[in-house]
N, CA, C and O atoms as CSV, one atom per row, in Angstrom:
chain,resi,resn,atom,element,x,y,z
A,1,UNK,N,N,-216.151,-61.540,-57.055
A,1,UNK,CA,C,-216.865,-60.366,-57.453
A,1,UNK,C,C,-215.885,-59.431,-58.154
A,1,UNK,O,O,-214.746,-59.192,-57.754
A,2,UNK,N,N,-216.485,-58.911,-59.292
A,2,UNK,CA,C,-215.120,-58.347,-60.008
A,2,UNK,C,C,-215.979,-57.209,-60.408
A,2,UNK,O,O,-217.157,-57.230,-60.764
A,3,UNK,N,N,-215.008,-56.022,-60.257
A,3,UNK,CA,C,-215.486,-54.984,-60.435
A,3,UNK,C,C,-215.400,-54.241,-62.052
A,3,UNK,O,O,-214.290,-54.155,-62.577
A,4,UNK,N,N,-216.545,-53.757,-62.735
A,4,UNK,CA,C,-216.777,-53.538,-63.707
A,4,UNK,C,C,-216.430,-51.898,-63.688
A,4,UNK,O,O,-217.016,-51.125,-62.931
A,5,UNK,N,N,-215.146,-51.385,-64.854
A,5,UNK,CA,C,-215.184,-50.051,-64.739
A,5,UNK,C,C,-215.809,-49.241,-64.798
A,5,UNK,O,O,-216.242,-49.421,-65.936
A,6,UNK,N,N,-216.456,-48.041,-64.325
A,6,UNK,CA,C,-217.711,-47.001,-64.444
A,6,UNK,C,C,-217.920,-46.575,-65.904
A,6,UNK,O,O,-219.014,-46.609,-66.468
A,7,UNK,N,N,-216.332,-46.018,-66.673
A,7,UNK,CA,C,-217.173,-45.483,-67.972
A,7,UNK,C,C,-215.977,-46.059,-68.690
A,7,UNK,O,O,-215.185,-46.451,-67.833
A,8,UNK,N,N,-215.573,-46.247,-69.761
A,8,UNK,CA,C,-214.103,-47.160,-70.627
A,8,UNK,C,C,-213.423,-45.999,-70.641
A,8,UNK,O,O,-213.866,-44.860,-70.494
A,9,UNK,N,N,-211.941,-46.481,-70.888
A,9,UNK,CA,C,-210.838,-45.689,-70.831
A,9,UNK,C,C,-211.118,-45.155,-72.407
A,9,UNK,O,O,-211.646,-45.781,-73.326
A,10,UNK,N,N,-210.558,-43.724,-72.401
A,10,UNK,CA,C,-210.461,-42.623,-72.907
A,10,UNK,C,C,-209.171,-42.979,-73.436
A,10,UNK,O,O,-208.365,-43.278,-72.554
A,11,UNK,N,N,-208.601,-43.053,-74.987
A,11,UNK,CA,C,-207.474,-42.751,-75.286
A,11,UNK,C,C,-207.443,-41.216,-75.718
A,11,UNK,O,O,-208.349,-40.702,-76.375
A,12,UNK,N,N,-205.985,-40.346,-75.158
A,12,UNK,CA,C,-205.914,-39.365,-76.094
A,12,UNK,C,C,-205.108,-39.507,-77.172
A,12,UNK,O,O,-204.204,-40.323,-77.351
A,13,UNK,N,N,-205.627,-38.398,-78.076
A,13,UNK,CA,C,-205.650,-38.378,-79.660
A,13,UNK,C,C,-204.420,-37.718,-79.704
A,13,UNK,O,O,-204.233,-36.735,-78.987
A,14,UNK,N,N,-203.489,-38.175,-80.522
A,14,UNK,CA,C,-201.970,-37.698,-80.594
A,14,UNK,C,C,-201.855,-36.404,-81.100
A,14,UNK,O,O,-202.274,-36.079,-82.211
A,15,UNK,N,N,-201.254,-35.596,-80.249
A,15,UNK,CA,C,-201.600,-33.918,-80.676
A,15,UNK,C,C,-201.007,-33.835,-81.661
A,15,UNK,O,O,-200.208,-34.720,-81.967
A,16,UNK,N,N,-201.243,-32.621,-82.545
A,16,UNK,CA,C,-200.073,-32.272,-83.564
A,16,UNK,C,C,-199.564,-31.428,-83.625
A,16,UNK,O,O,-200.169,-30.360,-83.530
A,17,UNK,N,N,-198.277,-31.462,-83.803
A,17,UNK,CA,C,-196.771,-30.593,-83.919
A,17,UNK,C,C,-197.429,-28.954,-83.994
A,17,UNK,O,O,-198.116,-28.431,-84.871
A,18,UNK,N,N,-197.057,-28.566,-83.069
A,18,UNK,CA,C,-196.521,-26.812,-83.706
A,18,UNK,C,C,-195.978,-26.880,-85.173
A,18,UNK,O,O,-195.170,-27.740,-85.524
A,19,UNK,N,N,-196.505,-25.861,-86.049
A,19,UNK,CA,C,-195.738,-25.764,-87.058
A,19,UNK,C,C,-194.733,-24.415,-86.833
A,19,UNK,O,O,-193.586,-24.340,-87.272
A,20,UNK,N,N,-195.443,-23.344,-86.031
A,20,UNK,CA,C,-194.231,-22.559,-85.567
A,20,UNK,C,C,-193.575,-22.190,-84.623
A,20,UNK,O,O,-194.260,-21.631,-83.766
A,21,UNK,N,N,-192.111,-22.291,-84.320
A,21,UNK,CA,C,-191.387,-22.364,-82.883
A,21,UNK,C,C,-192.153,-21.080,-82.335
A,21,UNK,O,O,-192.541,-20.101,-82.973
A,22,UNK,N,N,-192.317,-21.485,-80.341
A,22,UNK,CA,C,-192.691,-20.201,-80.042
A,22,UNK,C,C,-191.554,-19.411,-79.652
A,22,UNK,O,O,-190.462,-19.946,-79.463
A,23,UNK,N,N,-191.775,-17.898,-79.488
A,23,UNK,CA,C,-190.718,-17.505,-79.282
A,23,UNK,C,C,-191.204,-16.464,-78.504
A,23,UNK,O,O,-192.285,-16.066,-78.937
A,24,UNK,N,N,-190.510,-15.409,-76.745
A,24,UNK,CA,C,-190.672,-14.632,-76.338
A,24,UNK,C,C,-190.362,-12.921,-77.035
A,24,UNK,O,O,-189.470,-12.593,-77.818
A,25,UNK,N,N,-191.046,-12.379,-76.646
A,25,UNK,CA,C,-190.991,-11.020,-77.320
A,25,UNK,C,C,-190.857,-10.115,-76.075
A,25,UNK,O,O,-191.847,-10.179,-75.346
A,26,UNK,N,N,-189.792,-9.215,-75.613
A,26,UNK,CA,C,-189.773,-8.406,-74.910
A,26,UNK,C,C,-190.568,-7.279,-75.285
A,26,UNK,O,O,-190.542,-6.754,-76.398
A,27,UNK,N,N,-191.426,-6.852,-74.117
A,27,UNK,CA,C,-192.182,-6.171,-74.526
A,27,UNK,C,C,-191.440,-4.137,-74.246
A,27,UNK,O,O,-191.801,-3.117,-74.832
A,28,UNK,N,N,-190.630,-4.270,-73.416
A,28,UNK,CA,C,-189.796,-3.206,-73.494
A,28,UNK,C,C,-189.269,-2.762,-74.661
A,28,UNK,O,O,-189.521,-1.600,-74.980
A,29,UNK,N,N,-188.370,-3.650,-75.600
A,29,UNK,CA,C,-187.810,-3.307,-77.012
A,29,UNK,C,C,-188.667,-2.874,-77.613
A,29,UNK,O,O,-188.153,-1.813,-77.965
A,30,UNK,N,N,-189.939,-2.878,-78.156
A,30,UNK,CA,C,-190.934,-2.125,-78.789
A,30,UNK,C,C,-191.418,-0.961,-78.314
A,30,UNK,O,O,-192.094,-0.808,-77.296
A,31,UNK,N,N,-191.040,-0.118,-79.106
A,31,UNK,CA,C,-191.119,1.118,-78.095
A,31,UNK,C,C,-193.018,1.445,-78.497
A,31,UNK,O,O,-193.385,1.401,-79.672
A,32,UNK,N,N,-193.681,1.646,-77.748
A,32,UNK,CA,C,-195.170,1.716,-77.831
A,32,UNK,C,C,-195.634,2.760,-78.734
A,32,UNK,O,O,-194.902,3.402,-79.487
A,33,UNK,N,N,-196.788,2.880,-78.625
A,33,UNK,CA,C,-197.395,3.811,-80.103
A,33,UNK,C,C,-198.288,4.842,-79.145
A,33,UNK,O,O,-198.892,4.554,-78.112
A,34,UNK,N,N,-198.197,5.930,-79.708
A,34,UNK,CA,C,-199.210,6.906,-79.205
A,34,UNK,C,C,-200.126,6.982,-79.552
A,34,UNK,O,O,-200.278,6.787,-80.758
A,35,UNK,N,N,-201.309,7.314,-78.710
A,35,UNK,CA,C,-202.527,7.236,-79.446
A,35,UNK,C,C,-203.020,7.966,-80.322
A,35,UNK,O,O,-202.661,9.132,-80.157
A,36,UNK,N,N,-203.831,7.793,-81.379
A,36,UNK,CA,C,-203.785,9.231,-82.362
A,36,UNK,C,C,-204.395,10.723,-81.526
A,36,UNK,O,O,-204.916,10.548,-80.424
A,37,UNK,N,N,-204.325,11.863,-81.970
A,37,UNK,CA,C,-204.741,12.735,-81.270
A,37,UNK,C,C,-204.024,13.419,-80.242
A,37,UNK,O,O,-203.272,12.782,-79.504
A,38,UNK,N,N,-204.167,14.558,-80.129
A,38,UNK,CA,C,-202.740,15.912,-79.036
A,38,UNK,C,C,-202.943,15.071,-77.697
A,38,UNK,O,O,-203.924,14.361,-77.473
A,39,UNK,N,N,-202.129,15.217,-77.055
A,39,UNK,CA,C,-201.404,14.930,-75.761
A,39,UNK,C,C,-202.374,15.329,-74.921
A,39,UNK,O,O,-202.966,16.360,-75.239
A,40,UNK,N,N,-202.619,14.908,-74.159
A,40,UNK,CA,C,-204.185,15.341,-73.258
A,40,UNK,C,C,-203.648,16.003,-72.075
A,40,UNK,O,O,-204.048,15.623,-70.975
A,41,UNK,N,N,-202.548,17.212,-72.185
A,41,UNK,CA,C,-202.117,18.096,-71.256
A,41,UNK,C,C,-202.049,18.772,-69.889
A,41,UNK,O,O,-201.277,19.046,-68.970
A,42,UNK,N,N,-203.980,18.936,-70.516
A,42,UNK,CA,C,-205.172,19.231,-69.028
A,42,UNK,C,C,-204.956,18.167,-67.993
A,42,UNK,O,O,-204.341,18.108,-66.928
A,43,UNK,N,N,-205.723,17.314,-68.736
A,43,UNK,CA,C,-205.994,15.703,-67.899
A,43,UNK,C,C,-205.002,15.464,-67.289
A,43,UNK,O,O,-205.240,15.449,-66.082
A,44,UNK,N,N,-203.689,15.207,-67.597
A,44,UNK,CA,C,-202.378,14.749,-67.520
A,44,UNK,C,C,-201.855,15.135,-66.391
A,44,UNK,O,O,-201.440,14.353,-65.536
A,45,UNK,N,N,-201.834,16.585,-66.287
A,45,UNK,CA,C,-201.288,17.430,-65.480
A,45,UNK,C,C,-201.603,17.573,-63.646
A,45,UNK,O,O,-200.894,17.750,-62.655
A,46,UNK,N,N,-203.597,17.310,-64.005
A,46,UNK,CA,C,-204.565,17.281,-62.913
A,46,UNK,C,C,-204.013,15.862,-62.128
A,46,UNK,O,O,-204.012,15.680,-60.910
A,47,UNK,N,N,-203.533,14.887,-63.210
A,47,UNK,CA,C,-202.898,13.513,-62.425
A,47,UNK,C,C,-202.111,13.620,-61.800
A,47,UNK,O,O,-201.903,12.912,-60.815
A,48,UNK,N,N,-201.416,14.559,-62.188
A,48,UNK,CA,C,-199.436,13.945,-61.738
A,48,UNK,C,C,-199.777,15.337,-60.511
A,48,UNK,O,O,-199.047,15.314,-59.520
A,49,UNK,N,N,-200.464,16.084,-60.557
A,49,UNK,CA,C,-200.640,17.571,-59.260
A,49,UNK,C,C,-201.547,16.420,-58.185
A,49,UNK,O,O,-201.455,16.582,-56.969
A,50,UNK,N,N,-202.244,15.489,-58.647
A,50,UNK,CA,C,-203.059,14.923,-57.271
A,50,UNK,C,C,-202.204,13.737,-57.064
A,50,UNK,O,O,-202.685,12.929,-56.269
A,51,UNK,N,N,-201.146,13.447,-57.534
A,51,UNK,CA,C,-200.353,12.189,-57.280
A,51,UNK,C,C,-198.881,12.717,-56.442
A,51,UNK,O,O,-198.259,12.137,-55.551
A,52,UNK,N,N,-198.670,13.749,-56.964
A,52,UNK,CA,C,-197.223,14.529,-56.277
A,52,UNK,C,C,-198.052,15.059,-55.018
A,52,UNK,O,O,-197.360,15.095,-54.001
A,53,UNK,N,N,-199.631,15.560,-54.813
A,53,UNK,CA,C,-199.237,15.755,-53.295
A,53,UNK,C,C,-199.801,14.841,-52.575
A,53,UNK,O,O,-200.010,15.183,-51.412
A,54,UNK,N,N,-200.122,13.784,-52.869
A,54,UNK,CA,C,-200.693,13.044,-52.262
A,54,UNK,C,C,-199.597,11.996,-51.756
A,54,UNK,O,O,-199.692,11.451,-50.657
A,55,UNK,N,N,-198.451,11.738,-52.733
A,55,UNK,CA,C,-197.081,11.094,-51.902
A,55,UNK,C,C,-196.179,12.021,-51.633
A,55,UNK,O,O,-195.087,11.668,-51.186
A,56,UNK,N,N,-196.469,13.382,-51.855
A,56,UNK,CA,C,-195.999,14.264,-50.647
A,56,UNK,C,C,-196.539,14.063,-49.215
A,56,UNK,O,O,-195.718,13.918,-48.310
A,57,UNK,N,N,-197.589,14.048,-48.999
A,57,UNK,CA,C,-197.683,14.248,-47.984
A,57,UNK,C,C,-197.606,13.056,-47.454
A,57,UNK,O,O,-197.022,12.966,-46.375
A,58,UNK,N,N,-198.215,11.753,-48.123
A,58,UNK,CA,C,-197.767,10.176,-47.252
A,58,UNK,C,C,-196.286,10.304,-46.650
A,58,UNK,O,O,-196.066,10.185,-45.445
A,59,UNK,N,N,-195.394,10.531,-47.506
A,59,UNK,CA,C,-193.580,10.318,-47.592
A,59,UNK,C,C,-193.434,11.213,-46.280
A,59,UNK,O,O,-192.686,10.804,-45.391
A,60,UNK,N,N,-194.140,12.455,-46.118
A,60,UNK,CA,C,-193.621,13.302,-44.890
A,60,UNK,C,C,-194.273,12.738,-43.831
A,60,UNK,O,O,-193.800,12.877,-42.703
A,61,UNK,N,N,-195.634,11.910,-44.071
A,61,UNK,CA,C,-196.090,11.749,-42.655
A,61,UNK,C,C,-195.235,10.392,-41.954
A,61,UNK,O,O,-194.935,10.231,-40.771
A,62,UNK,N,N,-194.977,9.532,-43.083
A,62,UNK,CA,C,-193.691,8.552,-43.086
A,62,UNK,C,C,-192.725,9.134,-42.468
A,62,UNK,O,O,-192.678,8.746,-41.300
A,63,UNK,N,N,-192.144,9.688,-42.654
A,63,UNK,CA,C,-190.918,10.186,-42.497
A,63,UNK,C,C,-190.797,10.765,-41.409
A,63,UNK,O,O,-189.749,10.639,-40.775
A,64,UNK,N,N,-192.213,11.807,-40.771
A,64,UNK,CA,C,-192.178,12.258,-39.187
A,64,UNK,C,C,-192.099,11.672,-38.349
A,64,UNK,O,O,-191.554,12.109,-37.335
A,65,UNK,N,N,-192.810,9.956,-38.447
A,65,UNK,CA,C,-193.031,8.726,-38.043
A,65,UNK,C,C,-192.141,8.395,-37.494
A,65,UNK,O,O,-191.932,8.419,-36.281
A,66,UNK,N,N,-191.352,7.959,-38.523
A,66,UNK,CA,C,-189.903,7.837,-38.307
A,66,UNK,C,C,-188.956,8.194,-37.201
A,66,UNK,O,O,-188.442,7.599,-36.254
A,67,UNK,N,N,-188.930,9.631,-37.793
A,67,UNK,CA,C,-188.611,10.273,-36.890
A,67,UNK,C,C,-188.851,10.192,-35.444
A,67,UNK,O,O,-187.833,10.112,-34.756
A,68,UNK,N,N,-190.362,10.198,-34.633
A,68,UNK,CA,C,-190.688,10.381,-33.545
A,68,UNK,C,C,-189.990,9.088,-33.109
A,68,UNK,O,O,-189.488,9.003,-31.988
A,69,UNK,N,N,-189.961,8.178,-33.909
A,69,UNK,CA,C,-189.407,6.799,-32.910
A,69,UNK,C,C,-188.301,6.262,-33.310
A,69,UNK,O,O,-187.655,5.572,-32.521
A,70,UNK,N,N,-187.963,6.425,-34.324
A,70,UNK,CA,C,-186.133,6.160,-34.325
A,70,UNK,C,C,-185.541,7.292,-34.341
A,70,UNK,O,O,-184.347,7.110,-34.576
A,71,UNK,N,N,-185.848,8.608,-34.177
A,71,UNK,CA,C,-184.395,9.496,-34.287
A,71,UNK,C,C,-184.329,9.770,-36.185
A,71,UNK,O,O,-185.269,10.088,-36.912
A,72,UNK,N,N,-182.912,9.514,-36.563
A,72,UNK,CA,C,-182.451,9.842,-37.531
A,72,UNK,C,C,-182.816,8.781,-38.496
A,72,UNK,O,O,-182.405,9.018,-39.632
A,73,UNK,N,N,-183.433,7.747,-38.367
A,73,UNK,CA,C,-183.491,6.518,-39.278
A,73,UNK,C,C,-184.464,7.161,-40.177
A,73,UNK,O,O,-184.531,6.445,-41.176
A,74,UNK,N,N,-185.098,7.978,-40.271
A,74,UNK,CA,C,-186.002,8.565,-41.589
A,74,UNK,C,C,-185.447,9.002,-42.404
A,74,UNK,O,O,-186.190,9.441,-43.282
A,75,UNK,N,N,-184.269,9.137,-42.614
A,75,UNK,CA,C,-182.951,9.683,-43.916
A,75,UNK,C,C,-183.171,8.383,-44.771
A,75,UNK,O,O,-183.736,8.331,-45.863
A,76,UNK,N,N,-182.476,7.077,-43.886
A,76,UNK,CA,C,-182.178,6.142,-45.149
A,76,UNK,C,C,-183.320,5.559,-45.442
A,76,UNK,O,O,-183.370,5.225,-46.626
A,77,UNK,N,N,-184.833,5.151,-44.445
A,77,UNK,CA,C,-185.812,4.973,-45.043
A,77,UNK,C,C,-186.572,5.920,-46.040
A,77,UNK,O,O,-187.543,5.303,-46.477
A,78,UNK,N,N,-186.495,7.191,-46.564
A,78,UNK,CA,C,-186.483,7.912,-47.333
A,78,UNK,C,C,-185.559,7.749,-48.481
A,78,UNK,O,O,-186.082,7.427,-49.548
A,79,UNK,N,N,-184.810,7.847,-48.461
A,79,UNK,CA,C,-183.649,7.375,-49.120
A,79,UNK,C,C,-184.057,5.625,-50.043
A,79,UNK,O,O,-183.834,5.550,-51.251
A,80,UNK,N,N,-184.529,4.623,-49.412
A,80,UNK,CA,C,-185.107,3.178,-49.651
A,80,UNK,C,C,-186.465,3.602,-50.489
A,80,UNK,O,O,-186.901,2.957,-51.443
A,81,UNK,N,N,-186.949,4.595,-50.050
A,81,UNK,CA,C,-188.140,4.720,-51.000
A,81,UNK,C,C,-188.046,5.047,-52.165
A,81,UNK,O,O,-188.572,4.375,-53.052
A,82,UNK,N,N,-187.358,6.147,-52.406
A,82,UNK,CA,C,-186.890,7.069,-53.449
A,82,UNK,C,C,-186.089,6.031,-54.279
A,82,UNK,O,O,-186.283,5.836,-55.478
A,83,UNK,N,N,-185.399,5.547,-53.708
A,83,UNK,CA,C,-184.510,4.441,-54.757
A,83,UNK,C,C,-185.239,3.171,-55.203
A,83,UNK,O,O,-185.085,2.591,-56.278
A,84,UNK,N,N,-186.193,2.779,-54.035
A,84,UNK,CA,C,-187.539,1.957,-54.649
A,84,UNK,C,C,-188.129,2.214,-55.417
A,84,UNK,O,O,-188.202,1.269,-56.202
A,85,UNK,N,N,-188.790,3.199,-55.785
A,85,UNK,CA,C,-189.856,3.879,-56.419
A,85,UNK,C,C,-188.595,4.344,-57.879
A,85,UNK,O,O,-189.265,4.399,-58.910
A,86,UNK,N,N,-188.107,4.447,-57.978
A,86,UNK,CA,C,-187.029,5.166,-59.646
A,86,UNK,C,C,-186.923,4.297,-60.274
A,86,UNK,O,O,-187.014,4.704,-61.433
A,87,UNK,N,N,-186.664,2.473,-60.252
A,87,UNK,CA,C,-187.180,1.980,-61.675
A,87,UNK,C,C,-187.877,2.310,-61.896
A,87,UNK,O,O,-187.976,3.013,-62.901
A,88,UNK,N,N,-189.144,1.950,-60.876
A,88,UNK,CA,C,-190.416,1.756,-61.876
A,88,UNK,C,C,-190.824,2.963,-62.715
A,88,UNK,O,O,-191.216,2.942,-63.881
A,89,UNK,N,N,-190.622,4.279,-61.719
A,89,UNK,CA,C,-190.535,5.426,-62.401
A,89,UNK,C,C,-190.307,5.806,-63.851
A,89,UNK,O,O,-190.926,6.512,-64.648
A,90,UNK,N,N,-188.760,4.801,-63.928
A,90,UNK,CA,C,-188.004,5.872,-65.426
A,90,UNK,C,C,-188.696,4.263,-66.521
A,90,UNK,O,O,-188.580,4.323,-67.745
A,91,UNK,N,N,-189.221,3.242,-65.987
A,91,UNK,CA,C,-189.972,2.572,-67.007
A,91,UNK,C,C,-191.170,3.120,-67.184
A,91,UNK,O,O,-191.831,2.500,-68.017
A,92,UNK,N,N,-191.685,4.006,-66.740
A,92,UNK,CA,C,-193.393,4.287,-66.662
A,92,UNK,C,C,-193.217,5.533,-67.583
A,92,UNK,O,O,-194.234,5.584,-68.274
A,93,UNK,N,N,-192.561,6.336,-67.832
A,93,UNK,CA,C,-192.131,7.144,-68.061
A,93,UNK,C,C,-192.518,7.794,-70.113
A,93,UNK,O,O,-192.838,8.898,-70.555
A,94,UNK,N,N,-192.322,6.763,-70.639
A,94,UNK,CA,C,-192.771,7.087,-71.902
A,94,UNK,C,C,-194.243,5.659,-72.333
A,94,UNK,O,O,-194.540,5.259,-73.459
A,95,UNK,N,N,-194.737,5.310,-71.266
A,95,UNK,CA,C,-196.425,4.677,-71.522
A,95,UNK,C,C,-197.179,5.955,-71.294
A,95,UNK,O,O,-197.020,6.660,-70.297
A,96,UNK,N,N,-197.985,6.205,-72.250
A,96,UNK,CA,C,-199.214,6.892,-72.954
A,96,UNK,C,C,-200.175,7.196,-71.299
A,96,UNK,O,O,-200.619,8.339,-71.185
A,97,UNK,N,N,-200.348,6.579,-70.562
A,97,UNK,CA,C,-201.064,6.700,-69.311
A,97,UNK,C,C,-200.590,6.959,-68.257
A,97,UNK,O,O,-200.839,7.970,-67.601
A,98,UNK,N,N,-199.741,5.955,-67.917
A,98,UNK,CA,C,-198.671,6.290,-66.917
A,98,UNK,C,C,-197.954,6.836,-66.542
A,98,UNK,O,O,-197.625,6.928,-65.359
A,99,UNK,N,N,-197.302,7.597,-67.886
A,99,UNK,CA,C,-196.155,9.086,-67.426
A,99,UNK,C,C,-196.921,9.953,-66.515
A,99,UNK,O,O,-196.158,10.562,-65.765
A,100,UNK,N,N,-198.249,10.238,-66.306
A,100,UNK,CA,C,-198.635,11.216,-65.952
A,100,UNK,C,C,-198.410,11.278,-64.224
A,100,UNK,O,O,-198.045,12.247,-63.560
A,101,UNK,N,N,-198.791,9.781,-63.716
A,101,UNK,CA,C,-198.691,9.367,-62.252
A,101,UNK,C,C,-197.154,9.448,-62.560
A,101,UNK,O,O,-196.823,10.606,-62.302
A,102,UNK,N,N,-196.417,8.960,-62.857
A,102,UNK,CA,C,-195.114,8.607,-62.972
A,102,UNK,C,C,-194.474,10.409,-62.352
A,102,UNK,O,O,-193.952,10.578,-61.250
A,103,UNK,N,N,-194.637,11.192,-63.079
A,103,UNK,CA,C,-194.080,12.679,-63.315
A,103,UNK,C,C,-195.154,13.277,-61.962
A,103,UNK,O,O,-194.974,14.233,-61.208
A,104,UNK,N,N,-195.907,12.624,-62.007
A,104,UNK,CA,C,-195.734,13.325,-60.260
A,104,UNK,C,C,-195.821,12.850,-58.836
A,104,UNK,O,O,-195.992,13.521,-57.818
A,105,UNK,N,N,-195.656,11.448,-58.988
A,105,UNK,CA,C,-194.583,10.568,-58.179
A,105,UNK,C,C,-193.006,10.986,-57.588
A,105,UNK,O,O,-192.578,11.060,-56.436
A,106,UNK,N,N,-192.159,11.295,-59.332
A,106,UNK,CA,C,-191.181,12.009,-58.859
A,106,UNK,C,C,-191.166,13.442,-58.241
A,106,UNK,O,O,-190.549,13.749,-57.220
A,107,UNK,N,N,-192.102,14.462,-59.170
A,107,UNK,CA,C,-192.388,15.484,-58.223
A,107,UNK,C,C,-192.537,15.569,-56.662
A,107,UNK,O,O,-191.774,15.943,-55.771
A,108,UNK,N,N,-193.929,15.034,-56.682
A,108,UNK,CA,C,-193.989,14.619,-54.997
A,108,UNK,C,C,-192.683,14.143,-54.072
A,108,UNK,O,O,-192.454,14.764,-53.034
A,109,UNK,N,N,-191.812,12.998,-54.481
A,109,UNK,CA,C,-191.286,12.690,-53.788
A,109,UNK,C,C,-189.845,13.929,-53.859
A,109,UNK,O,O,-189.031,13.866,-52.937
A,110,UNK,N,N,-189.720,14.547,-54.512
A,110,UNK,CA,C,-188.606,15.689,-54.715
A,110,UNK,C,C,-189.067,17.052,-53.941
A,110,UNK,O,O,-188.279,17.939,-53.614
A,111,UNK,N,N,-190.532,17.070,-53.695
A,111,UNK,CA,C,-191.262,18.174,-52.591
A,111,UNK,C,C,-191.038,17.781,-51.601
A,111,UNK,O,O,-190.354,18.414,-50.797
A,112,UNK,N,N,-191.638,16.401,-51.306
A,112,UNK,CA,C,-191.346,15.794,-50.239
A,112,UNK,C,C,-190.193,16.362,-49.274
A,112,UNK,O,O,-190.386,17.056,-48.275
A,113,UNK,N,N,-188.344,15.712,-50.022
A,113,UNK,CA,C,-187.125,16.130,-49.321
A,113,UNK,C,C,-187.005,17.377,-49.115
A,113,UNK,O,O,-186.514,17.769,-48.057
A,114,UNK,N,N,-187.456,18.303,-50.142
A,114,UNK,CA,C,-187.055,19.560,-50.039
A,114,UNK,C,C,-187.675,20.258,-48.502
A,114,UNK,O,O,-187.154,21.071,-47.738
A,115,UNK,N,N,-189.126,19.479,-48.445
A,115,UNK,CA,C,-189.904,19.875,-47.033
A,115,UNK,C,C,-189.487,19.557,-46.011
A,115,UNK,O,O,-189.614,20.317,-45.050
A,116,UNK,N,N,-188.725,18.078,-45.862
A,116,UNK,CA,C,-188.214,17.360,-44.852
A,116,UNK,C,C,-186.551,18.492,-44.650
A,116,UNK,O,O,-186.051,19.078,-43.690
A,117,UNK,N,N,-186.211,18.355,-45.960
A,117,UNK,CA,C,-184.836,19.297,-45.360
A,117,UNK,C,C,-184.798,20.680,-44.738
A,117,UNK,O,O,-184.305,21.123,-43.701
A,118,UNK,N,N,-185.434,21.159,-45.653
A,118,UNK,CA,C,-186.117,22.707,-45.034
A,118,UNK,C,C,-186.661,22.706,-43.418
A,118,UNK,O,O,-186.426,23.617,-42.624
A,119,UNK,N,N,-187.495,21.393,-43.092
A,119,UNK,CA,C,-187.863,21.222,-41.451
A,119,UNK,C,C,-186.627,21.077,-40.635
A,119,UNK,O,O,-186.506,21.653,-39.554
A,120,UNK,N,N,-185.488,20.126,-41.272
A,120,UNK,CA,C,-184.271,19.934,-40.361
A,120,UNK,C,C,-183.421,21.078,-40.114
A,120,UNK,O,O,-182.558,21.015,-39.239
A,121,UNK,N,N,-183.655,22.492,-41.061
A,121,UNK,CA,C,-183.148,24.001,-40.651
A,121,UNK,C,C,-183.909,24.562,-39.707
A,121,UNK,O,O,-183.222,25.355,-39.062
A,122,UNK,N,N,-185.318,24.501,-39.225
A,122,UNK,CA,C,-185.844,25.200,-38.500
A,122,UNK,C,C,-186.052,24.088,-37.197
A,122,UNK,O,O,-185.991,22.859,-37.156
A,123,UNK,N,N,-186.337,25.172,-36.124
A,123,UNK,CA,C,-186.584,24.461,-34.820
A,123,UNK,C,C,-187.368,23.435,-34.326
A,123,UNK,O,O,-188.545,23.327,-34.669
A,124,UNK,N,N,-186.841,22.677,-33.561
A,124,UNK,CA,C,-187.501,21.307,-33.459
A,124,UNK,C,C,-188.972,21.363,-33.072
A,124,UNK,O,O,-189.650,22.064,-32.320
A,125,UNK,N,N,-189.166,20.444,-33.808
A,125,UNK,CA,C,-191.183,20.593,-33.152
A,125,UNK,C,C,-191.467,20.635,-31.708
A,125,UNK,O,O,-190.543,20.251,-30.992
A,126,UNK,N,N,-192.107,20.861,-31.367
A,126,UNK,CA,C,-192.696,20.444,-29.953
A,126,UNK,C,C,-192.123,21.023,-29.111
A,126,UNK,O,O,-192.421,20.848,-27.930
């Protein structure tokens, strides 16, 4: 009993050549284009004020966290964030959309220390 194949073999068809090498393009070296039309100032501003306090206040509630259960270890985990968060920062920085979160990312997180340091002058909670 010999078994008959279901459907005939398929040859494939010999592709043809690239005619042009590919090549990668960093997309950083191109410095991007603005969109036509003024700088949307208003808009912009309302971003980076609801983005600075909104990782203001995450970073401090982080950071009290911290605090209540390790002691002093909320310096260098503060410290890990802030240095986490600054590439991406100073790349976000001149995109058309993104500067806006970007600029108050750093804000926030620069309110942030100033709040946390200012708390380590006054008397301990509780």
């Amino acid at each position: 009993m010999s078994a008959e194949p279901v459907a005939p073999a398929v040859s494939a068809a010999p592709r043809p050549e690239a005619k042009l090498p590919v090549r990668a393009v960093n997309p950083l070296s191109v410095p991007l284009e603005e969109p036509p039309g003024p700088t949307p100032w208003g808009t912009g501003l309302v971003i980076s004020a609801f983005v600075a306090v909104f990782l203001a206040l995450a970073d401090i509630a982080l950071c009290r966290a911290f605090a209540e259960a390790f002691k002093w270890l909320w310096i260098p985990a503060n410290l890990l964030v802030g240095l986490g968060l600054a590439p991406s920062l100073w790349l976000l920085r001149r995109t058309p959309l993104w500067r806006w979160p970007a600029l108050g990312a750093a804000v926030g997180l620069a309110a942030s220390w100033v709040a946390l340091l200012l708390a380590m002058l006054g008397p301990p909670p509780g």
